[in-house]
C-alpha positions as CSV (number, residue, x, y, z in Angstrom):
1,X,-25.4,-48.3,-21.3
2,X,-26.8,-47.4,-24.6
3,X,-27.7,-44.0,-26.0
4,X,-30.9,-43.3,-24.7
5,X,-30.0,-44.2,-21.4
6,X,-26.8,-42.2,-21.5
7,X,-29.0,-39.1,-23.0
8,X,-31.6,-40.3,-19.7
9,X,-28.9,-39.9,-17.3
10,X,-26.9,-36.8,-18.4
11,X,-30.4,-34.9,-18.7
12,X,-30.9,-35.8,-15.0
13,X,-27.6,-34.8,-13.8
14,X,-27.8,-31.3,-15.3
15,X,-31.4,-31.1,-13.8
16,X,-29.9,-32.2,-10.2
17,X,-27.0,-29.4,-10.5
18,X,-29.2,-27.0,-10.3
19,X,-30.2,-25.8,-6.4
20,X,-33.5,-25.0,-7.4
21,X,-34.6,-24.4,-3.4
22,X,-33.9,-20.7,-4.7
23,X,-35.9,-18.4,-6.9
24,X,-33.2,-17.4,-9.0
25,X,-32.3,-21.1,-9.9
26,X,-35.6,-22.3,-10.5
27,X,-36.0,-19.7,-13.3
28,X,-32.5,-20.9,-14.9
29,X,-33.7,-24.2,-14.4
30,X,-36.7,-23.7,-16.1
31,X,-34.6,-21.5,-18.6
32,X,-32.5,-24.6,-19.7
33,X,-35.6,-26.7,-19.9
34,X,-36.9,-24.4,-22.5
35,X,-33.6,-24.7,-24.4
36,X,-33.6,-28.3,-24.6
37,X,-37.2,-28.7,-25.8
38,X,-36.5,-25.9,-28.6
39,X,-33.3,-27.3,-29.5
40,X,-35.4,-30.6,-30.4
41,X,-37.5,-28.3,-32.7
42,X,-40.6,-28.3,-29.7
43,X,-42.1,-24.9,-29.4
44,X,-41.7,-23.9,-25.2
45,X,-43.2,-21.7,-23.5
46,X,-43.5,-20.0,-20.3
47,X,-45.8,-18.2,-17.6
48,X,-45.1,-17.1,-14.5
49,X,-46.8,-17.2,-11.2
50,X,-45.5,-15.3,-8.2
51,X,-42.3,-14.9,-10.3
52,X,-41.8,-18.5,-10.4
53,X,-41.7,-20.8,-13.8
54,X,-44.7,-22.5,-15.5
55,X,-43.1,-24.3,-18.6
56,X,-45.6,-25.8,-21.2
57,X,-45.1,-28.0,-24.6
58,X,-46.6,-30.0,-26.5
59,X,-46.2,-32.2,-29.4
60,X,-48.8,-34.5,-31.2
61,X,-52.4,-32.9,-32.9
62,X,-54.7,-31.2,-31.1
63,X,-57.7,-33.5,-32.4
64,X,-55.6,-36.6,-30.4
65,X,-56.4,-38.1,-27.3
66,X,-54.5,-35.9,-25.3
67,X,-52.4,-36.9,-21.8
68,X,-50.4,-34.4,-19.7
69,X,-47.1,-35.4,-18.1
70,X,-46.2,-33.0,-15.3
71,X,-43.9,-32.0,-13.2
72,X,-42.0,-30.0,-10.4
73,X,-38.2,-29.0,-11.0
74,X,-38.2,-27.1,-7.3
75,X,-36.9,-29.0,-4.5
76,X,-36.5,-28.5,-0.5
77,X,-33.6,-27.0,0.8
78,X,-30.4,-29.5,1.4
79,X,-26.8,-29.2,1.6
80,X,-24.4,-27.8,-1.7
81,X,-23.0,-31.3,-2.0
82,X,-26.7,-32.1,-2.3
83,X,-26.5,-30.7,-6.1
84,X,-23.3,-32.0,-7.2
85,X,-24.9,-35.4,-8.7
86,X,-23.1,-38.8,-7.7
87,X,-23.4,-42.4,-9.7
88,X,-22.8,-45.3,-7.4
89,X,-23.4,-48.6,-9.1
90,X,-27.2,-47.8,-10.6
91,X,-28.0,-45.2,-8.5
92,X,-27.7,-41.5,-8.8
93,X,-27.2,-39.4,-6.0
94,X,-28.8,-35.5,-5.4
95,X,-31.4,-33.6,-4.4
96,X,-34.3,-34.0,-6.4
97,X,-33.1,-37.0,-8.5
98,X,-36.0,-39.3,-6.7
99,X,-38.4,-36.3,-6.0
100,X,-38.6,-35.6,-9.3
101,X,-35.9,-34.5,-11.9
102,X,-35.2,-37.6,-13.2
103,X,-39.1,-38.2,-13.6
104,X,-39.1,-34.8,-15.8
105,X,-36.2,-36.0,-17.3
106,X,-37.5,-39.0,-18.8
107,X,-40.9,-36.9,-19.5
108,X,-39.0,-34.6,-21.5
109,X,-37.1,-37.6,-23.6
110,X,-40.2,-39.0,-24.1
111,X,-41.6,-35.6,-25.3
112,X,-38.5,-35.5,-28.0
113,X,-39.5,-39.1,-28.9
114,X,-43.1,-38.6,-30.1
115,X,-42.4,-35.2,-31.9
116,X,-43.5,-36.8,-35.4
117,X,-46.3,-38.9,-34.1
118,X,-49.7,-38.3,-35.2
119,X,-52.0,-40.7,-32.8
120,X,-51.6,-38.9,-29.5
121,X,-51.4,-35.1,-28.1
122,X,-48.3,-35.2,-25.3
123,X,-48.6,-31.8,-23.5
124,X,-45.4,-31.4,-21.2
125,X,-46.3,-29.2,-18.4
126,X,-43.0,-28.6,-15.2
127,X,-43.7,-26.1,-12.7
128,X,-41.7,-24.2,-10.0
129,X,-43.4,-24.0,-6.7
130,X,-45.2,-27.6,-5.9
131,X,-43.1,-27.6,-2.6
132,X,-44.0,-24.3,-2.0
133,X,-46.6,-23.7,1.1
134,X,-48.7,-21.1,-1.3
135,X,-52.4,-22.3,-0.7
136,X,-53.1,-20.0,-3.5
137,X,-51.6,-18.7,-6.7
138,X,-49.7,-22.2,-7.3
139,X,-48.4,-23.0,-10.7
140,X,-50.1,-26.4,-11.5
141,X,-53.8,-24.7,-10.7
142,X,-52.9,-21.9,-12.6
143,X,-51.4,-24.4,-15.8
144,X,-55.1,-26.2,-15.4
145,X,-56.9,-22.5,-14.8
146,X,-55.3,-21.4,-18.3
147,X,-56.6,-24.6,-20.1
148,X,-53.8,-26.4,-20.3
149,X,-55.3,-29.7,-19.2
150,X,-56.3,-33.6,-21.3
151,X,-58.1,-36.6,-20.6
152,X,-55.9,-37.7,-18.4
153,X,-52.6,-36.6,-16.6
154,X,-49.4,-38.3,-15.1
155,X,-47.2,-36.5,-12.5
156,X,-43.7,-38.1,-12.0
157,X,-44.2,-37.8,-8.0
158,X,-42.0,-41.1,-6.8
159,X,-43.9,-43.8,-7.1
160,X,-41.4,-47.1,-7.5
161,X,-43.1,-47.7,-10.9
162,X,-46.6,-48.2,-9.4
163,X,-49.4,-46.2,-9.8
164,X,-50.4,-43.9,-7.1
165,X,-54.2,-44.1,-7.6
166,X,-54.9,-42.2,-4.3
167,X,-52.9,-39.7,-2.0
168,X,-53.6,-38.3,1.1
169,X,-54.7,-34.4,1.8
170,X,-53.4,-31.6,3.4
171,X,-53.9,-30.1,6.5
172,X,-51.0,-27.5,7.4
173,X,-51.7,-25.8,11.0
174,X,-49.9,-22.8,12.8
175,X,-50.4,-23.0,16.6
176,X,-49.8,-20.8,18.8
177,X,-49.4,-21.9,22.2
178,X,-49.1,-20.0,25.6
179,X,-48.0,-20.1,29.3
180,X,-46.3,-17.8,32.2
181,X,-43.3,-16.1,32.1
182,X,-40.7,-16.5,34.8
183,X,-36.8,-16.2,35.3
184,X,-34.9,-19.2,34.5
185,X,-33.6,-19.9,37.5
186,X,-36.9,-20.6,39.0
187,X,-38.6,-22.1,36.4
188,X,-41.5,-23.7,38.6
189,X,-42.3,-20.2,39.0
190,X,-43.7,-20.4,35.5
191,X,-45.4,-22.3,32.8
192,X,-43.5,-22.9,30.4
193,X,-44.8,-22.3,26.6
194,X,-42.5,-24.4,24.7
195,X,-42.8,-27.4,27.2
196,X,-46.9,-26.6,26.7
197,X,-46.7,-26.9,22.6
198,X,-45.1,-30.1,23.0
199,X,-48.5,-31.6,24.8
200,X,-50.6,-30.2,22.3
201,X,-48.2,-32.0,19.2
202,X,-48.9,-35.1,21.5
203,X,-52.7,-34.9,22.1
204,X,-52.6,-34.2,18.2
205,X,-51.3,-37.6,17.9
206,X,-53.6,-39.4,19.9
207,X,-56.9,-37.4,18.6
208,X,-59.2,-40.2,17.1
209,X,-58.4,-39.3,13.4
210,X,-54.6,-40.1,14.0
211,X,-55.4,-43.5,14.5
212,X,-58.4,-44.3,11.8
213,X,-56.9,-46.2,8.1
214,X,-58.3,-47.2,4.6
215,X,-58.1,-49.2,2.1
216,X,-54.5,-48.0,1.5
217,X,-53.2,-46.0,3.9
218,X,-52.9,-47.8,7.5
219,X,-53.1,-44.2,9.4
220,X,-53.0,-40.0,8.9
221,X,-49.4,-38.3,8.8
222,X,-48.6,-35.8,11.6
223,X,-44.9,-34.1,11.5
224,X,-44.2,-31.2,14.0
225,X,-42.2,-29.3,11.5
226,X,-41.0,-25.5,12.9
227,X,-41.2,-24.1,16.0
228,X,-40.6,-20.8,17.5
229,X,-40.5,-19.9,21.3
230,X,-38.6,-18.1,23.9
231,X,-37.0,-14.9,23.4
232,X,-34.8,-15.3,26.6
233,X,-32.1,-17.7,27.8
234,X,-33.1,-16.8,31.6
235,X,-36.5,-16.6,31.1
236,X,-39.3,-19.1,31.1
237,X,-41.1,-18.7,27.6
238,X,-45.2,-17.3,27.7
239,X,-45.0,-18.0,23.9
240,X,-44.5,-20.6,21.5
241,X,-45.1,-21.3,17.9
242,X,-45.8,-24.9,16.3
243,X,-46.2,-25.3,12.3
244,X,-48.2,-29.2,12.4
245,X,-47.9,-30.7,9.3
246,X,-51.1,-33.3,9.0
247,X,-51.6,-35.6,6.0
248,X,-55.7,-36.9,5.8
249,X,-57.1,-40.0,5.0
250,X,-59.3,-39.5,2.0
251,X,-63.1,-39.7,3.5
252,X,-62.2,-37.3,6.5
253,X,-63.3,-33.8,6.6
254,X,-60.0,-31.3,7.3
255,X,-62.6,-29.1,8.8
256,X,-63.6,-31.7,11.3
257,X,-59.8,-32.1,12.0
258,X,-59.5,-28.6,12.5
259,X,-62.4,-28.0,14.8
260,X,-60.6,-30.9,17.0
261,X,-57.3,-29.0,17.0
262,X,-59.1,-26.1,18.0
263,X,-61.1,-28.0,20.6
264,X,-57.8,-28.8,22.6
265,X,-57.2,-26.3,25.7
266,X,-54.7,-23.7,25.5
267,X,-54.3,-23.5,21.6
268,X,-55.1,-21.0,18.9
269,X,-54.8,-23.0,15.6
270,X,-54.5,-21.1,11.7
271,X,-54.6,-23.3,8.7
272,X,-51.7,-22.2,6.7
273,X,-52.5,-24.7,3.5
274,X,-55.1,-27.0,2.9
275,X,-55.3,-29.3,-0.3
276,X,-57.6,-32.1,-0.8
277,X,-57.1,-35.6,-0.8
278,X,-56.5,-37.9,-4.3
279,X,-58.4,-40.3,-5.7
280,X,-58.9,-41.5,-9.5
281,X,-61.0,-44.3,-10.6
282,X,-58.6,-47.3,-11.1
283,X,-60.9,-48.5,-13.7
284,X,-60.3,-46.1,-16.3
285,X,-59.3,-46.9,-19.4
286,X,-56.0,-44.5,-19.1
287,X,-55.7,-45.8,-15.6
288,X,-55.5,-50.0,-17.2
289,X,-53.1,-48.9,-19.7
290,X,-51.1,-47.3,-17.6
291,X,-51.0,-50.5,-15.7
292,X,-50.2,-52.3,-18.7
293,X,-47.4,-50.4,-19.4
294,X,-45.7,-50.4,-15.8
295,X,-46.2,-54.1,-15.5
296,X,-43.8,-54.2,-18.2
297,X,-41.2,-52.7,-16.6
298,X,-41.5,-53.3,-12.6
299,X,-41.4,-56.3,-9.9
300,X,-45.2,-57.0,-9.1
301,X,-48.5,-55.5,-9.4
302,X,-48.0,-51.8,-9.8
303,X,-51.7,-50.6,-9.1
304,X,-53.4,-49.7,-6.1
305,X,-50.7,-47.5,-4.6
306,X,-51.6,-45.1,-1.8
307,X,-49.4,-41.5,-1.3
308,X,-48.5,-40.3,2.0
309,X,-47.2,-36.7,0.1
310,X,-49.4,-35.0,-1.7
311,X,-49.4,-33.8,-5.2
312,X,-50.4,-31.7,-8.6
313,X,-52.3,-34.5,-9.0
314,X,-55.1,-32.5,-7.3
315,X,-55.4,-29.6,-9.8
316,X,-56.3,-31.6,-12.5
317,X,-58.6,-34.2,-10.3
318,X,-60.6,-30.7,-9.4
319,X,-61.8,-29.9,-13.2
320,X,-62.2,-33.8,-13.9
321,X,-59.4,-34.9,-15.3
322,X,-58.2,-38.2,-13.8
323,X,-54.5,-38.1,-12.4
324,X,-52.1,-40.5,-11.2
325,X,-48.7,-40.4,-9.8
326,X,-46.2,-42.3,-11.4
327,X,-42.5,-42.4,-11.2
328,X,-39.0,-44.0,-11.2
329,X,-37.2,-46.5,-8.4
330,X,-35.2,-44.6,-5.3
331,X,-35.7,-43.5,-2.1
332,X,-34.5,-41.1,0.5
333,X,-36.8,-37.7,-0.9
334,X,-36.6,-35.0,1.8
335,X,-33.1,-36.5,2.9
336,X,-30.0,-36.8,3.6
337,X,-28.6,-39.0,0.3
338,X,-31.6,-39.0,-2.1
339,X,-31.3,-41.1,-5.4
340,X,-32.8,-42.6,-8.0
341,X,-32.1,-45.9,-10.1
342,X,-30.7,-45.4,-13.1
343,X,-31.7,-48.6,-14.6
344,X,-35.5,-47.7,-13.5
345,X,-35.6,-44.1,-15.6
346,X,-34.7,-46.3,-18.4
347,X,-37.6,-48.6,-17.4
348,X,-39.4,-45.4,-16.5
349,X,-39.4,-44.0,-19.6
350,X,-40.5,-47.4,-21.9
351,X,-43.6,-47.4,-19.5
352,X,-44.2,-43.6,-20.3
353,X,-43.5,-44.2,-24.0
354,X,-45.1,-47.5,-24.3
355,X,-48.6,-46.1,-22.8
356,X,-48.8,-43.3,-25.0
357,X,-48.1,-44.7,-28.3
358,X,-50.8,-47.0,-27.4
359,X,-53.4,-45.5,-26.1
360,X,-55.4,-44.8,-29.5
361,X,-55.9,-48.5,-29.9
362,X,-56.9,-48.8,-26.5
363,X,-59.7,-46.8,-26.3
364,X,-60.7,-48.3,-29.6
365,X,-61.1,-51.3,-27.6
């Protein structure tokens, strides 16, 4: 292993060790970011929004072409073994080393690296809260919001080393669902709720959005992901509560989906977040060197990539600044034994490095 990937990996295990599901830890997180960067001689600094982290650097001359590389250090809840970070063979273990620490770990070596450069402005940006289920007052909209924005911007969201040139939108629905209370022990006497919401999450699925694709996506997400009835062990629920978790297709309408949920009998339906799909013009000059950078380092044609998840990539697409998502080789985000390859941060972070000290000649071209 030689020193850069050593420096790679350690970074992303201290990242990891940190259960950043939890205010409190995202701020020391975000507070050991800031260290690091300053201990390299890179000026940090840091906003808040809803008492969470917005961390922003930047190295290179303002006058540059200027790309953003940016990231999330919060991650979903898992288990306290979760954060104790595990190398087996070339791939390390933990929550958050695929979705994304050891992205913003290679972001912020790569940061270090072109300190002294003078052909390119790299503006580091990490945030606190893009798992969060905020519709509003979320970190990377307010990091755009306050200016903090280029000509074109990279989020390490895991990608296997392709480009994710398009990701799907979000539609996040509370339903409430009802029926007729009854005691237990009869419970033909009643109608029960919880049974009831279960129908509806079905008729979601076969709606005809659920089954229309694109170009890269071959259907819409839908995940039943809370719900809440009975209050009762004896008694029949009248009550139930569904969170429905639907990921678009870009080209349909969220408020046509919406009006379909609503359309269903029996249901009262409450958007509880709503962000819009992704899409960035894979003929962009940033976009083809980009691509020219990954090939390098990948198996295969890395462009033309589709998202399931959605992104930051959003907030920057909304003021006109072309995003992708790009990141390392793992799997297993949102589960049980998430990891990353190490070899691919390495591989990760030539791409990242590569692209940016070439970009002036490329637009030259």
């Amino acid at each position: 292993m030689n020193p850069s990937q050593s420096e790679l990996l350690s970074l992303a295990k201290r990242l990891i060790a940190y259960e950043t599901c939890d205010d409190r830890s995202i701020v020391e997180c975000a507070g050991f970011v800031e260290a690091w960067l300053e201990a390299r001689d890179i000026e940090a600094s840091r906003d808040e929004v809803r008492g969470l982290p917005v961390v922003k650097a930047e190295v290179g001359p303002a006058e540059a072409p200027t790309i953003v590389l940016e990231g999330h250090i919060d991650v979903v809840p898992a288990h306290p073994e979760q954060f104790e970070p595990r190398l087996e063979g070339d791939r390390l273990y933990g929550r958050g080393a695929y979705d994304m620490k050891g992205a913003i770990a290679a972001m912020m070596v790569v940061t270090a690296a072109l300190r002294d450069q003078d052909r390119v402005r790299v503006r580091l940006g990490i945030v606190g809260d893009e798992e969060s289920e905020e519709g509003e007052d979320r970190g990377c909209d307010s990091l755009v919001d306050n200016g903090f924005t280029g000509d074109f911007a990279i989020t390490g969201e895991p990608t296997d080393l392709h480009i994710g040139v398009e990701a799907k939108g979000v539609l996040a629905l509370r339903l409430e669902v009802g029926g007729t209370a009854a005691h237990g022990a009869t419970p033909w006497l009643g109608d029960n709720a919880v049974l009831n919401a279960i129908d509806v999450f079905r008729s979601i699925e076969s709606l005809p959005f659920a089954r229309q694709s694109s170009e890269l996506f071959d259907r819409p997400s839908i995940n039943l992901g809370r719900i809440w009835g009975g209050d009762a062990l004896n008694k029949v629920p009248d009550r139930c509560v569904i969170d429905v978790d639907i990921r678009y297709l870009p080209g349909q309408d969220p408020d046509a989906l919406l009006a379909a949920v609503r359309a269903l009998p029996g249901v009262t339906a409450t958007p509880l977040l709503v962000r819009p799909p992704a899409t960035v013009d894979r003929h962009s000059p940033f976009v083809r060197g980009l691509r020219e950078a990954a090939a390098t380092c990948g198996e295969g044609e890395p462009m033309s990539v589709g998202r399931d998840g959605a992104s930051d990539a959003v907030s920057f697409l909304r003021v006109g600044v072309p995003a992708v998502e790009f990141g390392p080789v793992g799997a297993g985000h949102h589960g049980p034994a998430e990891w990353v390859s190490v070899s691919s941060l390495e591989g990760y972070r030539q791409a990242l490095e590569s692209f940016l000290r070439a970009i002036p000649g490329q637009l030259d071209e």
